[in-house]
VOPAGU-2260 file (C-alpha; in pm, 1 decimal, decimal comma):
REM VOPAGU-2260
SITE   aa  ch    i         X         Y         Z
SITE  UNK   A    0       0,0       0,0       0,0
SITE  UNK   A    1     134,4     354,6     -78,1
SITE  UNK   A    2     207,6     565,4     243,0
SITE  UNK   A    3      23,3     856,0      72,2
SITE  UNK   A    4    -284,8     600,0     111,5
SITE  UNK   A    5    -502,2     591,7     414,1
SITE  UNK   A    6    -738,7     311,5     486,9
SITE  UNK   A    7   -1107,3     410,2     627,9
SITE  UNK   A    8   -1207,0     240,8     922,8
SITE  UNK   A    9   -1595,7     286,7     794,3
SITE  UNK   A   10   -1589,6     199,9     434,7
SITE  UNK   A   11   -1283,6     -20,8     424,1
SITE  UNK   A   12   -1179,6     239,2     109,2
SITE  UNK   A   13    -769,7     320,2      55,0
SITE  UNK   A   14    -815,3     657,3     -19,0
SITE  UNK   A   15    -551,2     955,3     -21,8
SITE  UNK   A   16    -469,7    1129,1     306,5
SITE  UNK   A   17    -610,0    1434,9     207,1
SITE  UNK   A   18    -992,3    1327,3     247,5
SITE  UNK   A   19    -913,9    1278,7     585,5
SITE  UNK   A   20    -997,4    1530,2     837,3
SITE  UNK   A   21    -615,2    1640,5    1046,1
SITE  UNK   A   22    -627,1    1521,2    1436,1
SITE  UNK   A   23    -336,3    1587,5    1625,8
SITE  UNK   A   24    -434,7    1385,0    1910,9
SITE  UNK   A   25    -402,2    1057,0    1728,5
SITE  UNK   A   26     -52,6     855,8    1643,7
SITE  UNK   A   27    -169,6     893,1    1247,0
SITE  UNK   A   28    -259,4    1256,0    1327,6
SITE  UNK   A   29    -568,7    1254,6    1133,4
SITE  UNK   A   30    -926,9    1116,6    1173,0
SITE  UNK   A   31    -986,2     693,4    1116,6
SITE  UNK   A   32   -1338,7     810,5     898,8
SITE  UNK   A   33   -1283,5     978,4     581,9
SITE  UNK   A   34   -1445,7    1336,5     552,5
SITE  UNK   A   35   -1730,1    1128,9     326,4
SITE  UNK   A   36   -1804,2     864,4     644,6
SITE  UNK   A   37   -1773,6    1146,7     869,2
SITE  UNK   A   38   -2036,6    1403,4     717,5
SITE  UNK   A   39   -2278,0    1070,0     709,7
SITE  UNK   A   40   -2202,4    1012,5    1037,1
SITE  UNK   A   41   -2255,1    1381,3    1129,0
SITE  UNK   A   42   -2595,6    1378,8     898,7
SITE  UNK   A   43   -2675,5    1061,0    1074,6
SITE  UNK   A   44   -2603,5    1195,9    1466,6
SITE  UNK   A   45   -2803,2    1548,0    1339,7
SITE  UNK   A   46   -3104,5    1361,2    1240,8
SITE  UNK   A   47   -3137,2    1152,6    1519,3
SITE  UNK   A   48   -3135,5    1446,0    1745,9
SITE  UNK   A   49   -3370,8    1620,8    1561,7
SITE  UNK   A   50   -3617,3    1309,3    1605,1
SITE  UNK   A   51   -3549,3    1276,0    1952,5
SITE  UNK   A   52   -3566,9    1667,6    2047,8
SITE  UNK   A   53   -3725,6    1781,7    1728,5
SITE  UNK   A   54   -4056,0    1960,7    1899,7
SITE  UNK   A   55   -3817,1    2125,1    2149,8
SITE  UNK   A   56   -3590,1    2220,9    1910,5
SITE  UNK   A   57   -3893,3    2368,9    1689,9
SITE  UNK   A   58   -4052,0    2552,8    2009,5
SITE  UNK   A   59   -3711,1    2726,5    2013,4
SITE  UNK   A   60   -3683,0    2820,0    1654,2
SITE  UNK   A   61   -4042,4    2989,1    1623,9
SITE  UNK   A   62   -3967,0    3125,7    1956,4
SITE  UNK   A   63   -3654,3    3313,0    1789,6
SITE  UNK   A   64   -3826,4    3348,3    1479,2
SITE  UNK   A   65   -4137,0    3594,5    1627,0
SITE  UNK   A   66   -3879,2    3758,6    1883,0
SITE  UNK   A   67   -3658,5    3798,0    1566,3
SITE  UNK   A   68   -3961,2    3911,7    1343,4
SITE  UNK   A   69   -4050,4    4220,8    1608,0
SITE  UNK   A   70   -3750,2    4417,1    1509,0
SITE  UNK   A   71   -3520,9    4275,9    1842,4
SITE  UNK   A   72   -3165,6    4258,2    1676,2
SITE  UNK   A   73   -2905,3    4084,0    1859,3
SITE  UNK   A   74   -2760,3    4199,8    2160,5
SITE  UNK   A   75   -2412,4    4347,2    2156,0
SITE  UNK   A   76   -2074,6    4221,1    2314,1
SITE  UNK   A   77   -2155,4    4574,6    2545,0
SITE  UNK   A   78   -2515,7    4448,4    2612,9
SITE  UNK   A   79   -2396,8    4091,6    2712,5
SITE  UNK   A   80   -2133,7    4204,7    2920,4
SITE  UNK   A   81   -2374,3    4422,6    3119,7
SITE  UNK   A   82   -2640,3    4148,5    3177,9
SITE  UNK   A   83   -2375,4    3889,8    3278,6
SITE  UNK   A   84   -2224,6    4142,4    3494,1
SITE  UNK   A   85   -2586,5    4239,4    3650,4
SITE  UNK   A   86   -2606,5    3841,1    3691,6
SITE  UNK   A   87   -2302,3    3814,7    3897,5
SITE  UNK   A   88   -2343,5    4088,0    4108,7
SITE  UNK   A   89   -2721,3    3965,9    4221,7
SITE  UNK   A   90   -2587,0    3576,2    4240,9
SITE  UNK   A   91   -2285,1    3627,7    4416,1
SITE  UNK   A   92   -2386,4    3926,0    4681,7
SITE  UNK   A   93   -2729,0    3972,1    4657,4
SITE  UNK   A   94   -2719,2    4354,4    4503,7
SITE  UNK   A   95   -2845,9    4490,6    4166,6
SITE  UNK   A   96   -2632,2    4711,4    3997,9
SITE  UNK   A   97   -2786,3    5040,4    4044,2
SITE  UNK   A   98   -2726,9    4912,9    4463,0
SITE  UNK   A   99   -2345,8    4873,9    4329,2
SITE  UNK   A  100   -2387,5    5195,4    4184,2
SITE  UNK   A  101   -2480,9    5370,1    4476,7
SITE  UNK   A  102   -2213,1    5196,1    4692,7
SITE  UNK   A  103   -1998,8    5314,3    4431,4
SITE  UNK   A  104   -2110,1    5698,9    4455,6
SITE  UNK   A  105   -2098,8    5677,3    4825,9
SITE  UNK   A  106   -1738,0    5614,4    4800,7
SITE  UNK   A  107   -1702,5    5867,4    4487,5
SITE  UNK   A  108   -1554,5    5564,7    4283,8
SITE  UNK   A  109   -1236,2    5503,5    4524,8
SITE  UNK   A  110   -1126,9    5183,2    4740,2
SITE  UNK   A  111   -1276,8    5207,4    5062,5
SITE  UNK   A  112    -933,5    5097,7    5191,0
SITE  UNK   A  113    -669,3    5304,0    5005,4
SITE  UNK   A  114    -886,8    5577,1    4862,0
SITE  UNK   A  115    -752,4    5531,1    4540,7
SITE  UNK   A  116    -926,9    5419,8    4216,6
SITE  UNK   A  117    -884,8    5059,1    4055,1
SITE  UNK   A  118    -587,7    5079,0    3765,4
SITE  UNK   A  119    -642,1    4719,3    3704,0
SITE  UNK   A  120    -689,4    4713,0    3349,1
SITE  UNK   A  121    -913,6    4374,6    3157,5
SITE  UNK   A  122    -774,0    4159,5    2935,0
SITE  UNK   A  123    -948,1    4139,4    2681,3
SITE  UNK   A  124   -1127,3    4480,7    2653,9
SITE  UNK   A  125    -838,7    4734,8    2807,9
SITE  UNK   A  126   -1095,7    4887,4    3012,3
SITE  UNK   A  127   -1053,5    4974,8    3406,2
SITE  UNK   A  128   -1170,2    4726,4    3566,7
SITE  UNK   A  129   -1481,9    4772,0    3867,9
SITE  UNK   A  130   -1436,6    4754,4    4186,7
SITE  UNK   A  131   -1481,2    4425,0    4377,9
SITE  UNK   A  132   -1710,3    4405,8    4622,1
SITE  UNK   A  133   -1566,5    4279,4    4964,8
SITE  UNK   A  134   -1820,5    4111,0    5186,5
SITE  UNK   A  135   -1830,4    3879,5    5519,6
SITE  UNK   A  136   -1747,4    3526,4    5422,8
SITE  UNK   A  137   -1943,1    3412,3    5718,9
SITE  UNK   A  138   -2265,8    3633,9    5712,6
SITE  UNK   A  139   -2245,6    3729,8    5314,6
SITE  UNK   A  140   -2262,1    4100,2    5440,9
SITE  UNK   A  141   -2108,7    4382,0    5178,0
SITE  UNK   A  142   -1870,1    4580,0    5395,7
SITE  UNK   A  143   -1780,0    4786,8    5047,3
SITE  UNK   A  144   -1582,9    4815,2    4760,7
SITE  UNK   A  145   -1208,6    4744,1    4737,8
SITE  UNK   A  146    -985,9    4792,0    4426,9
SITE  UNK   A  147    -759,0    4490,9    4307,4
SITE  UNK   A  148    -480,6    4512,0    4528,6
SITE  UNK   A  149    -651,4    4567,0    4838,7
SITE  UNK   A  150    -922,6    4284,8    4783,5
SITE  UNK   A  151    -596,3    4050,2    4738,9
SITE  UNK   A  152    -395,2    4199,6    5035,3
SITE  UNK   A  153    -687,5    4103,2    5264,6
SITE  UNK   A  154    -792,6    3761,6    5107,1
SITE  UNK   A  155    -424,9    3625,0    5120,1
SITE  UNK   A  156    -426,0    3777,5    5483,1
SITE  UNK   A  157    -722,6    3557,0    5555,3
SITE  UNK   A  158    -996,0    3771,8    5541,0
SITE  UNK   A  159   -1012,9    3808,0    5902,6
SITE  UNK   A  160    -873,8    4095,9    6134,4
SITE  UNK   A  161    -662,8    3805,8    6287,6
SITE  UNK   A  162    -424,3    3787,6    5959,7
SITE  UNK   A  163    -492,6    4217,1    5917,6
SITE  UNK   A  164    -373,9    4291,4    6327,0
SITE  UNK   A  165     -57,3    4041,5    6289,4
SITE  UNK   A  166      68,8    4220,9    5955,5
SITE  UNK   A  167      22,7    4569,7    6120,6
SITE  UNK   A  168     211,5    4438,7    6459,1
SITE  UNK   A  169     483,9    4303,0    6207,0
SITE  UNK   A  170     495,8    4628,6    6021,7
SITE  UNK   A  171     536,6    4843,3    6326,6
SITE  UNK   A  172     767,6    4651,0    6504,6
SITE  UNK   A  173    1027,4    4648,4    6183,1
SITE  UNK   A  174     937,4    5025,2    6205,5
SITE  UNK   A  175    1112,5    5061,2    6510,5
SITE  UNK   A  176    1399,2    4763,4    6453,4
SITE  UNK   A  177    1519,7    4918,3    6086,5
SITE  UNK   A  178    1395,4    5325,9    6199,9
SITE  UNK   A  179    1797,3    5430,7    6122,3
SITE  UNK   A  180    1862,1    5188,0    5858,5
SITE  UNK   A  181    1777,3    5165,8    5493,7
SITE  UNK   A  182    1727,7    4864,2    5277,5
């Protein structure tokens, strides 16, 4: 057999490697079906679902079909990120985000620690991040917001005024050991 044949586990054919589909994740690196087998397998596996979930699956497409039809477009990337981040806020702590918002004015958009605002920046947009909302493990109680560095300083401190007290009688006592010494 030529090398530049490939034998299809489905239809026994010895066809070229080219009508097989590339798959690094086996020895051959590429698929055991050739792309012919495969799309009848694919056809096959769609069809079957269809039967089995075929009234759901219709429900949802005249569902989108008469939202569609009123003139709703699609939402944005903005408009998703706003309702995910409205989602989080109420599943996670309880609060809407015009109660964020007013949190947010009440501390005139600066870490209720450091008084500074968050320079975090996200990933993927480049935009300041929000503050994060620090709240009682224990009782699920918003104590307010906290920018980045803050919000880590007291998680990795344990979130307790246990971990807080022992860094602040570590600081001060260095104070007074290195006062006439710089390092």
């Amino acid at each position: 057999m030529d090398s530049s044949l490939v034998k299809c586990l489905k239809c026994d054919n010895d066809l070229d490697k080219t009508m097989f589909s590339k798959d690094s994740t086996r020895k051959t690196g590429h698929h055991p079906y050739c792309r012919i087998c495969r799309n009848k397998l694919h056809e096959f596996r769609r069809k079957k679902i269809m039967e089995e979930n075929g009234e759901r699956q219709e429900k949802i497409r005249a569902y989108d079909r008469k939202r569609y039809a009123n003139g709703k477009k699609k939402q944005t990337k903005e408009q998703i990120r706003k309702a995910s981040r409205n989602f989080s806020l109420k599943f996670y702590y309880g609060i809407t985000h015009e109660e964020y918002l007013e949190i947010y004015e009440n501390q005139k958009g600066l870490c209720a620690i450091c008084e500074k605002p968050e320079t975090r920046k996200e990933k993927t947009t480049g935009k300041t991040k929000w503050l994060s909302v620090d709240h009682c493990h224990d009782t699920g109680r918003i104590r307010g917001l906290l920018c980045s560095k803050c919000n880590n300083a007291i998680g990795l401190l344990g979130d307790n005024y246990e971990g807080v007290k022992k860094a602040l009688d570590y600081l001060q006592e260095k104070e007074v050991c290195y006062r006439f010494r710089n390092i």
